[in-house]
Short mmCIF file of the C-alpha atoms (twelve columns), coordinates in Angstrom:
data_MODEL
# 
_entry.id   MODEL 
# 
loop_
_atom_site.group_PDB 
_atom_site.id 
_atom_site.type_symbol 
_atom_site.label_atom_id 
_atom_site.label_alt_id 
_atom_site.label_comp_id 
_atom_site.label_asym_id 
_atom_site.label_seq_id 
_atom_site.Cartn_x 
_atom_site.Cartn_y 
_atom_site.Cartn_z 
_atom_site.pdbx_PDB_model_num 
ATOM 1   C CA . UNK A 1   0.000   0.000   0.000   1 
ATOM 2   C CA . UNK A 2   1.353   3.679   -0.884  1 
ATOM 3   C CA . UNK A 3   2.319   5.712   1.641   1 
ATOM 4   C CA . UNK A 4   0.450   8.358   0.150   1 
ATOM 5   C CA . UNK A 5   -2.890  7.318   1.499   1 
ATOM 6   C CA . UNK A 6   -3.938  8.379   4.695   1 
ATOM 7   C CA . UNK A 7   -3.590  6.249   7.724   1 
ATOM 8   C CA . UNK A 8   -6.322  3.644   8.303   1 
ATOM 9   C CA . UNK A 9   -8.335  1.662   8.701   1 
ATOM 10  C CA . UNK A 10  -11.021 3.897   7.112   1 
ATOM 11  C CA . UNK A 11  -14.417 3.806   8.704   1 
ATOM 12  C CA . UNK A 12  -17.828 5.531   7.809   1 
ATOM 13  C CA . UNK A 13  -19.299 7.628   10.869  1 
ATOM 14  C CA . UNK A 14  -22.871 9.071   10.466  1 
ATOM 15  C CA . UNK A 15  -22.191 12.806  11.124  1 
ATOM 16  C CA . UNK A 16  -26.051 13.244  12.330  1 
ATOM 17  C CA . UNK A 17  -29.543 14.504  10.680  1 
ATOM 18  C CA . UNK A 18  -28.672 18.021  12.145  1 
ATOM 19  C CA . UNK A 19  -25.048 18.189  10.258  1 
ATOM 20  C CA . UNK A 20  -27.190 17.052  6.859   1 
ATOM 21  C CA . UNK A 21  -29.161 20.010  7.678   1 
ATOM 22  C CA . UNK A 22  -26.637 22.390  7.682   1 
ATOM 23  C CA . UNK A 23  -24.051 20.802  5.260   1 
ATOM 24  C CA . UNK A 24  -26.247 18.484  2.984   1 
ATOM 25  C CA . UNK A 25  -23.161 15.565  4.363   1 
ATOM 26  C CA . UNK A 26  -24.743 12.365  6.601   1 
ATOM 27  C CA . UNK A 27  -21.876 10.147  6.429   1 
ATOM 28  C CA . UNK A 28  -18.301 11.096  6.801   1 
ATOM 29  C CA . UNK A 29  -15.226 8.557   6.041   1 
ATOM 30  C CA . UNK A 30  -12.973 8.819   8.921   1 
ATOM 31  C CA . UNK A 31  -9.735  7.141   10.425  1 
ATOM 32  C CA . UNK A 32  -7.612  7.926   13.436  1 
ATOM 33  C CA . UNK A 33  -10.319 7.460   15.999  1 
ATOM 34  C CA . UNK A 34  -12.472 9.969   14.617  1 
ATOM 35  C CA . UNK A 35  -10.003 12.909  14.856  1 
ATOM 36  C CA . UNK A 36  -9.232  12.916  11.171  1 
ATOM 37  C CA . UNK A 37  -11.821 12.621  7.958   1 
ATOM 38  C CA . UNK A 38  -11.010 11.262  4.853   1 
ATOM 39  C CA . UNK A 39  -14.009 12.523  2.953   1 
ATOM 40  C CA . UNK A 40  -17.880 13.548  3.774   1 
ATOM 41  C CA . UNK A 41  -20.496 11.747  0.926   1 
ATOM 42  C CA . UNK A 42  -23.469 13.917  -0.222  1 
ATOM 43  C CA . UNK A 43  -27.245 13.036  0.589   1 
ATOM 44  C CA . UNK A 44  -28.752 10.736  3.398   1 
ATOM 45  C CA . UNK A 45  -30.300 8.421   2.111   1 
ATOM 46  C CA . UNK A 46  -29.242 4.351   1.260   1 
ATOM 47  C CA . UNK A 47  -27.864 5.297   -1.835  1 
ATOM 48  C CA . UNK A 48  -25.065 7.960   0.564   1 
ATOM 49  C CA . UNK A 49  -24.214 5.443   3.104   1 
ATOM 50  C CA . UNK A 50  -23.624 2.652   -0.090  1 
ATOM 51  C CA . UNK A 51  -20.837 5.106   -1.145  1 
ATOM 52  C CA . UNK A 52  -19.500 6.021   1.891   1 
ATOM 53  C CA . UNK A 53  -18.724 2.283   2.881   1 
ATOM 54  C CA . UNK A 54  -17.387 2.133   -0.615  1 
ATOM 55  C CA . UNK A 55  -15.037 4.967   0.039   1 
ATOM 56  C CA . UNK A 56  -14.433 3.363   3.606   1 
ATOM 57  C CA . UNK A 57  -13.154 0.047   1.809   1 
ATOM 58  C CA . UNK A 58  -10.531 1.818   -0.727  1 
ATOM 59  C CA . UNK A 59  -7.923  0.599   0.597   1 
ATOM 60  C CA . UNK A 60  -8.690  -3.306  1.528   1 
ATOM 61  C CA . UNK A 61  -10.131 -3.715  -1.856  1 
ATOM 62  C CA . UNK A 62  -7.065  -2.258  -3.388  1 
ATOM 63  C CA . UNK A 63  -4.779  -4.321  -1.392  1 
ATOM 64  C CA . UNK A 64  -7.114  -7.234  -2.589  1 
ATOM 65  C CA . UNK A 65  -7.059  -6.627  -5.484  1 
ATOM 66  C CA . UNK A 66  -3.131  -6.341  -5.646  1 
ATOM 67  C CA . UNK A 67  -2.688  -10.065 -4.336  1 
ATOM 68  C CA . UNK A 68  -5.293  -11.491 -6.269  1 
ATOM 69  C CA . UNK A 69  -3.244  -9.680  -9.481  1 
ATOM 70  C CA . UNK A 70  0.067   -11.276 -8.011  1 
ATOM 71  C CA . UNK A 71  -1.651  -14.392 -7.848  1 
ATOM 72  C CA . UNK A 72  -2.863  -14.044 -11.630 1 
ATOM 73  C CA . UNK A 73  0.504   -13.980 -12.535 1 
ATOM 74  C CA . UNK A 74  1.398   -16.711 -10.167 1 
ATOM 75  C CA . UNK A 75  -1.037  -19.248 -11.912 1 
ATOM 76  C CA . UNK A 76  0.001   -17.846 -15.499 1 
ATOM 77  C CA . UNK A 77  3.642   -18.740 -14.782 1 
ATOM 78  C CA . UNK A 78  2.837   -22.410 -13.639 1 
ATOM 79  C CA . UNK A 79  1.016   -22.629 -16.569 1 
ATOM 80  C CA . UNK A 80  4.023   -21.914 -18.603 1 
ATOM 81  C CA . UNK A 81  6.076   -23.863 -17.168 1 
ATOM 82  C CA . UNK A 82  3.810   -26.829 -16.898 1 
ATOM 83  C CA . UNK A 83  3.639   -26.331 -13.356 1 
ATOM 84  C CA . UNK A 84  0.175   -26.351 -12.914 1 
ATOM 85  C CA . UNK A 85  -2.082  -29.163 -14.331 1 
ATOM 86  C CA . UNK A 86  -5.785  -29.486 -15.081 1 
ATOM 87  C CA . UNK A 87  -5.890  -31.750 -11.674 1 
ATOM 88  C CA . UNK A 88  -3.955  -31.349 -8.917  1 
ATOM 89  C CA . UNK A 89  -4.227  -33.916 -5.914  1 
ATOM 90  C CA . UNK A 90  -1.749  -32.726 -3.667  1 
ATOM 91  C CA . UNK A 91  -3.843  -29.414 -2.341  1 
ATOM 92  C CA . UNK A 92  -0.197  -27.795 -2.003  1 
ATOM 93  C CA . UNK A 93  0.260   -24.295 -1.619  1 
ATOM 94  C CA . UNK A 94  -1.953  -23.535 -4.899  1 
ATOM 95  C CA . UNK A 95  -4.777  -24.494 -3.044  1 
ATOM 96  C CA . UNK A 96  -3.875  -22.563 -0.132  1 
ATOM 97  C CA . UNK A 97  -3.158  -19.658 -1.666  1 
ATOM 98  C CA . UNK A 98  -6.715  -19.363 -3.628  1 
ATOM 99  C CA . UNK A 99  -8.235  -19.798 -0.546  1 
ATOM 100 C CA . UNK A 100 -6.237  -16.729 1.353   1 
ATOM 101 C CA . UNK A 101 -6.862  -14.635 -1.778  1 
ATOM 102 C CA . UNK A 102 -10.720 -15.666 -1.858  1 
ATOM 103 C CA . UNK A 103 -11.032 -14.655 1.818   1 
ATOM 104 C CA . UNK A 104 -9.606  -11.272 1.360   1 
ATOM 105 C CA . UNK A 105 -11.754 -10.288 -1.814  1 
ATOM 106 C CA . UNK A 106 -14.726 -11.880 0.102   1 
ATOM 107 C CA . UNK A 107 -13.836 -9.207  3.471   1 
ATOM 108 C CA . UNK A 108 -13.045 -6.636  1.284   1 
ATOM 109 C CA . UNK A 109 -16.106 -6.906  -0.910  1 
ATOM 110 C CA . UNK A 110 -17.979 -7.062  2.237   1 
ATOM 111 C CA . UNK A 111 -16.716 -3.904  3.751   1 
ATOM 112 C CA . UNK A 112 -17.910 -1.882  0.677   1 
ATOM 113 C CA . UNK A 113 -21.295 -3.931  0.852   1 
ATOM 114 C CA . UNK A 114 -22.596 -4.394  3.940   1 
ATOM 115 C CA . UNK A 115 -22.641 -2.434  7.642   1 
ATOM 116 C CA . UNK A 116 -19.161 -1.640  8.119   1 
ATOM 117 C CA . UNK A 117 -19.262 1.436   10.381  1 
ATOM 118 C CA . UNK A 118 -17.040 1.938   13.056  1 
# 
């Protein structure tokens, strides 16, 4: 992950009915225990908080979707070197790597899906 991103984890706060009123901003991504923001997400409604957790999961889908592009590459070099058959019985560290890279895509994913809030 670049150090140019801001510290995490990321989480999406509600910032209250009365700071919509005044700023047209419900949900706010923040980090840092709450003492820094991230970004504030337009509206109230479901639509608002399905792109603030979004926003909140930046960074674990990125990282996610780094190892599952290392793995790609993995898998296409065992298939060039012959590596990596159709079949493989042994459930070596193939198998255990799809699995790990699965998991994270299946966390991330659910971060930017479902209630995530901090």
């Amino acid at each position: 992950m670049s150090e140019a991103y801001k510290s995490g984890p990321w989480y999406v706060a509600d910032l209250g009915e009365q700071h919509f009123l005044e700023t047209n901003h419900r949900y706010g991504i923040e980090y840092d225990g709450g003492t820094c923001q991230v970004a504030k997400v337009e509206g109230m409604g479901d639509e608002a908080l399905a792109t603030a957790r979004l926003i909140a999961a930046a960074r674990d889908l990125l990282a996610a979707c780094q190892a599952a592009m290392e793995h790609v590459i993995e898998l296409e070099s065992a298939w060039v070197t012959g590596a990596l058959h159709e079949r493989d019985d042994k459930g070596g560290t193939r198998s255990n790597r799809n699995t790990d890279v699965r998991e994270q895509l299946r966390t991330a994913i659910a971060a930017a899906t479902e209630r995530g809030e901090g």
